[in-house]
C-alpha positions as CSV (number, residue, x, y, z in Angstrom):
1,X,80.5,98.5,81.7
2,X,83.4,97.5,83.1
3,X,85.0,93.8,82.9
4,X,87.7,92.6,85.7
5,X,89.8,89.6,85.8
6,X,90.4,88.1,89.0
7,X,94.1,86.4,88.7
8,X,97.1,84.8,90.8
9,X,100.0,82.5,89.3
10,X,99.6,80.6,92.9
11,X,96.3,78.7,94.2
12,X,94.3,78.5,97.0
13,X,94.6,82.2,97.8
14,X,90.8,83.2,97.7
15,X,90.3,84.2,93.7
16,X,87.0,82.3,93.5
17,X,85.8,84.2,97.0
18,X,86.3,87.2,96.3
19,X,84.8,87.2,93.1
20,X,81.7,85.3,94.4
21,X,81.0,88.0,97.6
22,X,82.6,91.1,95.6
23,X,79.7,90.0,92.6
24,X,76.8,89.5,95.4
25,X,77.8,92.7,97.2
26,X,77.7,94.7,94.0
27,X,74.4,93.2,93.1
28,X,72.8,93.7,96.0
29,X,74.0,97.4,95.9
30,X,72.4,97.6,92.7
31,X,74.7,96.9,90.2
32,X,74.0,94.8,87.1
33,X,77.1,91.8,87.3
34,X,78.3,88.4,84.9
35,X,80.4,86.5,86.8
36,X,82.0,83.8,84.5
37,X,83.8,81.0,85.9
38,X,86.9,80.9,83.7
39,X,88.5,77.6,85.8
40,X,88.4,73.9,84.8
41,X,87.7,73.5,88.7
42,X,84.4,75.0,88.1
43,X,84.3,75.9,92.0
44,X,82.4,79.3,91.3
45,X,79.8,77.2,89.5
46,X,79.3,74.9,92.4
47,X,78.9,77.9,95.2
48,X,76.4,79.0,92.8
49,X,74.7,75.4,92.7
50,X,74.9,75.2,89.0
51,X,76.7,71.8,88.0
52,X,78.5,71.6,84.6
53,X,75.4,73.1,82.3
54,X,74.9,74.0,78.6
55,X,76.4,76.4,77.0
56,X,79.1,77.0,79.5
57,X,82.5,79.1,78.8
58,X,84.2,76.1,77.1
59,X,81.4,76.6,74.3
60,X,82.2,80.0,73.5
61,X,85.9,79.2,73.6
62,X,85.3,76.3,70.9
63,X,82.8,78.0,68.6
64,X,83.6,80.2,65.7
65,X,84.0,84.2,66.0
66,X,81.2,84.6,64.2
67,X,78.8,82.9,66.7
68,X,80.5,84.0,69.6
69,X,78.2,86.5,70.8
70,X,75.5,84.8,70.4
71,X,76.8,81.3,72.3
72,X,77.8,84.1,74.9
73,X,74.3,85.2,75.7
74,X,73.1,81.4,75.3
75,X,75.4,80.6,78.1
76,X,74.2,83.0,80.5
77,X,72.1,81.6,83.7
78,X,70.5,83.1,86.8
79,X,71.8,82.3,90.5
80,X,69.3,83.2,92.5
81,X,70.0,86.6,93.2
82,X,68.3,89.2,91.7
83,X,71.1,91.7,89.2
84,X,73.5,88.8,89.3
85,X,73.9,85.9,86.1
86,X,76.6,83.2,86.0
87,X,78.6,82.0,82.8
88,X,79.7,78.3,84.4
89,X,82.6,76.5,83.5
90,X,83.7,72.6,82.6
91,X,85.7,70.2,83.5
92,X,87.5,69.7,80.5
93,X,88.2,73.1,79.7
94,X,92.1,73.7,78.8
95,X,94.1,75.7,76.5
96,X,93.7,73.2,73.3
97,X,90.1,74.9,73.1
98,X,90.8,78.3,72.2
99,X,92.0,79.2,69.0
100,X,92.0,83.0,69.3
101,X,92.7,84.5,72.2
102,X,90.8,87.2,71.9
103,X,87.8,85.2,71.1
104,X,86.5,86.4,74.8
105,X,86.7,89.9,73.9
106,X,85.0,89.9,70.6
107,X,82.2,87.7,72.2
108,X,81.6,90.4,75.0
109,X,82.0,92.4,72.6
110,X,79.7,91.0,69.9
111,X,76.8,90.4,72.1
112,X,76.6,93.6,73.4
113,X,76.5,92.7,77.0
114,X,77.1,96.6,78.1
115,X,73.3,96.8,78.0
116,X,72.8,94.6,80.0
117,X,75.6,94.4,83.0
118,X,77.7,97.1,84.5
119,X,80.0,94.6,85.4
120,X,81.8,91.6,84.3
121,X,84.2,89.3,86.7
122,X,86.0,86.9,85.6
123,X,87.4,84.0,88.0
124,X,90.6,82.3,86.6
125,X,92.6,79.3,87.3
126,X,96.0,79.6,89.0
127,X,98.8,80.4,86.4
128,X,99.0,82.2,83.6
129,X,98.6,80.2,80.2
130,X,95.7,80.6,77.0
131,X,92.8,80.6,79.6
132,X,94.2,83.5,81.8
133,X,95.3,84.8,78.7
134,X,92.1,85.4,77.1
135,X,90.3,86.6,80.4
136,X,93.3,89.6,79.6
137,X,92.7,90.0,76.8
138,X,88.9,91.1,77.9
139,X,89.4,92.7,80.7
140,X,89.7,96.5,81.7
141,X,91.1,96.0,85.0
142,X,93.0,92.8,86.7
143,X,93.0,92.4,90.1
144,X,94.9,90.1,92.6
145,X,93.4,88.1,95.3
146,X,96.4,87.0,97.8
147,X,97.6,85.8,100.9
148,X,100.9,87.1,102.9
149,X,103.5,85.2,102.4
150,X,107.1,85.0,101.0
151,X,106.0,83.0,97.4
152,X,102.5,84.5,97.1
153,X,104.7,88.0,96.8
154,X,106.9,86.1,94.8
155,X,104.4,85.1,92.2
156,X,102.9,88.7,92.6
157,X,106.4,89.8,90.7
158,X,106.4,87.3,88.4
159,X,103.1,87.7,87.4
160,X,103.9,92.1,87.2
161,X,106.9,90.5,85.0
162,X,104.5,88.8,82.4
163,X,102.3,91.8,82.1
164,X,105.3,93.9,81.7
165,X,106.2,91.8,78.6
166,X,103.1,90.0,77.1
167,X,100.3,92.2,78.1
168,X,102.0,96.0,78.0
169,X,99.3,96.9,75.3
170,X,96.5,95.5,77.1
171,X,95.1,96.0,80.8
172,X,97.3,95.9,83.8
173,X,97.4,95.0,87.1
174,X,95.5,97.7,89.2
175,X,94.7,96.6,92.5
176,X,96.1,93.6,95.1
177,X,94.2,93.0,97.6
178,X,95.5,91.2,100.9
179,X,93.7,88.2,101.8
180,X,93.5,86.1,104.9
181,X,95.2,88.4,107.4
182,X,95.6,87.2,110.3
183,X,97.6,90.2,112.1
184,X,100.7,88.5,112.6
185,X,103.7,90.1,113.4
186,X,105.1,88.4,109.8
187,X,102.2,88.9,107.9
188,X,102.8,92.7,108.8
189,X,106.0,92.7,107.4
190,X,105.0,91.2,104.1
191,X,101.9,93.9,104.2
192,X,104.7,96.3,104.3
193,X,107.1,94.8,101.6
194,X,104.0,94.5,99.3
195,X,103.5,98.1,99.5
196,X,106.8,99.0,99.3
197,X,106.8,97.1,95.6
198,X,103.6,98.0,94.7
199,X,102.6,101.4,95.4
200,X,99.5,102.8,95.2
201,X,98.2,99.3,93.9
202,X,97.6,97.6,97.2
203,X,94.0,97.7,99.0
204,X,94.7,99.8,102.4
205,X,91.4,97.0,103.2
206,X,92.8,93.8,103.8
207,X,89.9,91.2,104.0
208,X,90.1,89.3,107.5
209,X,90.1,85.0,108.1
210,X,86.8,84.2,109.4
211,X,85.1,80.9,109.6
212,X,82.2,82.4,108.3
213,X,83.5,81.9,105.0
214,X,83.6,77.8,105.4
215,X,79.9,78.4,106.9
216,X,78.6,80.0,104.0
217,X,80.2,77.5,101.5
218,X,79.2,74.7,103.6
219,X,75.5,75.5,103.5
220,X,74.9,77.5,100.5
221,X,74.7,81.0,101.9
222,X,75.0,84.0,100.9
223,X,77.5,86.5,103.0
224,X,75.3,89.3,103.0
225,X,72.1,88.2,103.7
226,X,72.6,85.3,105.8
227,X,76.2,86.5,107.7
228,X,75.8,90.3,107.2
229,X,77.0,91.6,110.6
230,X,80.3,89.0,110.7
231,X,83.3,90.7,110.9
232,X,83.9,89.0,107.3
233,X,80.9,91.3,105.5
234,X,81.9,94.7,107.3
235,X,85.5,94.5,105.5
236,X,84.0,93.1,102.3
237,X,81.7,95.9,102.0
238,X,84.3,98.5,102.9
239,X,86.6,96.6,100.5
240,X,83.9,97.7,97.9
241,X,83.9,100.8,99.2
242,X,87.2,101.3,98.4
243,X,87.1,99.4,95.0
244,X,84.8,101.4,93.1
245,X,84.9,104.2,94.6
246,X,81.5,104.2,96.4
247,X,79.5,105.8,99.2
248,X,80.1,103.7,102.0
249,X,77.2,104.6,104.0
250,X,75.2,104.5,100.9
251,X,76.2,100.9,100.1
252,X,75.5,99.7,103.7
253,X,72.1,101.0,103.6
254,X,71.3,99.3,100.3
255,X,72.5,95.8,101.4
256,X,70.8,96.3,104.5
257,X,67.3,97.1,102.6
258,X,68.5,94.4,99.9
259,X,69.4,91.7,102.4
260,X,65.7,92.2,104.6
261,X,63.8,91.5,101.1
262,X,65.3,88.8,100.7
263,X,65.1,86.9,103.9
264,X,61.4,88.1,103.9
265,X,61.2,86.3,100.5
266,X,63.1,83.3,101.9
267,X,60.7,83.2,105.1
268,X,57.5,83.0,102.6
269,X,59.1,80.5,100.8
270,X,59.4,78.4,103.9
271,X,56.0,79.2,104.9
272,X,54.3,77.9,102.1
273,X,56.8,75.1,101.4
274,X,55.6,73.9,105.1
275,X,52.0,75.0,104.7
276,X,51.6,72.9,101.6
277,X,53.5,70.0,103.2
278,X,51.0,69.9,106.0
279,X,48.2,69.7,103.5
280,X,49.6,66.5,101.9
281,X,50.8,64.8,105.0
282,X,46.4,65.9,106.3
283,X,45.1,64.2,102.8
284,X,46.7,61.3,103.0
285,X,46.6,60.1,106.6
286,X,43.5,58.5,107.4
């Protein structure tokens, strides 16, 4: 099993999209994933229509070691998609609730959650305080979600700074992965700049702006089932590709297979969602 924070010191570059489609692609490939929501904002928890539910992460910050584990396994909910469970978040989640902050790591630990998942992602908040801290502390891998620009690669070194200092015995920063390239002239430079600092860290994928990505928060959707041949999906999956080291043709077969069960599923469920509302609407009209 493998657990990966998803962290930025600025906002509003992506984080909580990325680790929404990255953890649906993987799951429809196969893979057994735990996303856990790890932000006050809660906005993973909404995309995966779960409102503020009990337990949620802010219970396993606050109970003891000892019951850690098992509040972790409590807190655990389904999304919908088959391979793929959800640890939500709350709205009054801050620092003042964790008194260890390795308490994350001993509850993955604890409740021996590499039986069941082969991966864990964590979404974070912007920054890097107690909360992020924590998600560290757990994590085997850290990657960075962000946009071109001159203070996202700002943050990017200051956030390389922190590790550097706080976290040098822990995880580090392995991959940064360009987000919302447009193909500007500018945004080429600071492609280039960001490699030049970072080498051998940055994704040679760079994941696209598309609408689509509105669209399927919008209405609920998953990318690769409802939006699979959108330019967003094809660099996505060969994002994945590139992530984990996987076959690409491989993985686009089992999405494809993955994504036609579903929306066969999806088109019985209409049919007998309809069919049944025909019979009422026939028994009670006169």
């Amino acid at each position: 099993m493998k657990v990966i924070s998803i962290l930025n010191y600025k906002g509003g570059v992506g984080k909580t999209t990325f680790t929404i489609n990255v953890s649906q692609a993987l799951a429809l490939i196969g893979f057994r994933v735990l996303a856990i929501d790890n932000d006050s904002q809660h906005n993973l928890s909404l995309l995966l229509n779960k409102e503020i539910v009990y337990p949620n992460i802010r219970d396993i910050y606050r109970c003891s070691v000892g019951m850690a584990g098992k509040k972790m396994l409590d807190a655990i909910h389904e999304t919908g998609l088959r391979n793929f469970h959800v640890i939500t978040s709350h709205t009054q989640l801050s620092t003042n609730d964790i008194k260890d902050p390795y308490i994350l790591q001993k509850a993955i630990t604890f409740s021996s959650l590499h039986r069941f998942y082969d991966f864990i992602i964590i979404d974070n908040s912007p920054g890097i305080d107690t909360i992020q801290e924590a998600s560290v502390h757990a994590a085997d891998e850290v990657f960075i979600p962000t946009e071109l620009s001159f203070f996202a690669l700002n943050g990017i070194d200051e956030l390389h700074k922190v590790f550097e200092e706080k976290f040098r015995d822990d995880c580090t920063v392995t991959k940064i992965i360009p987000n919302c390239f447009r193909n500007t002239k500018r945004q080429n430079e600071y492609l280039e700049m960001l490699k030049e600092k970072h080498p051998q860290k940055v994704t040679e994928t760079t994941i696209p702006y598309d609408p689509v990505f509105d669209f399927c928060i919008k209405e609920g959707k998953t990318l690769f089932i409802h939006r699979l041949f959108s330019k967003a999906a094809a660099y996505y999956l060969k994002l994945i590709h590139e992530l984990f080291d996987l076959d690409e043709q491989n993985t686009w077969n089992q999405v494809v297979h993955k994504r036609n069960h579903e929306l066969r599923s999806e088109a019985r469920e209409r049919f007998f969602k309809n069919k049944n509302a025909s019979s009422v609407s026939e028994t009670i009209l006169p």
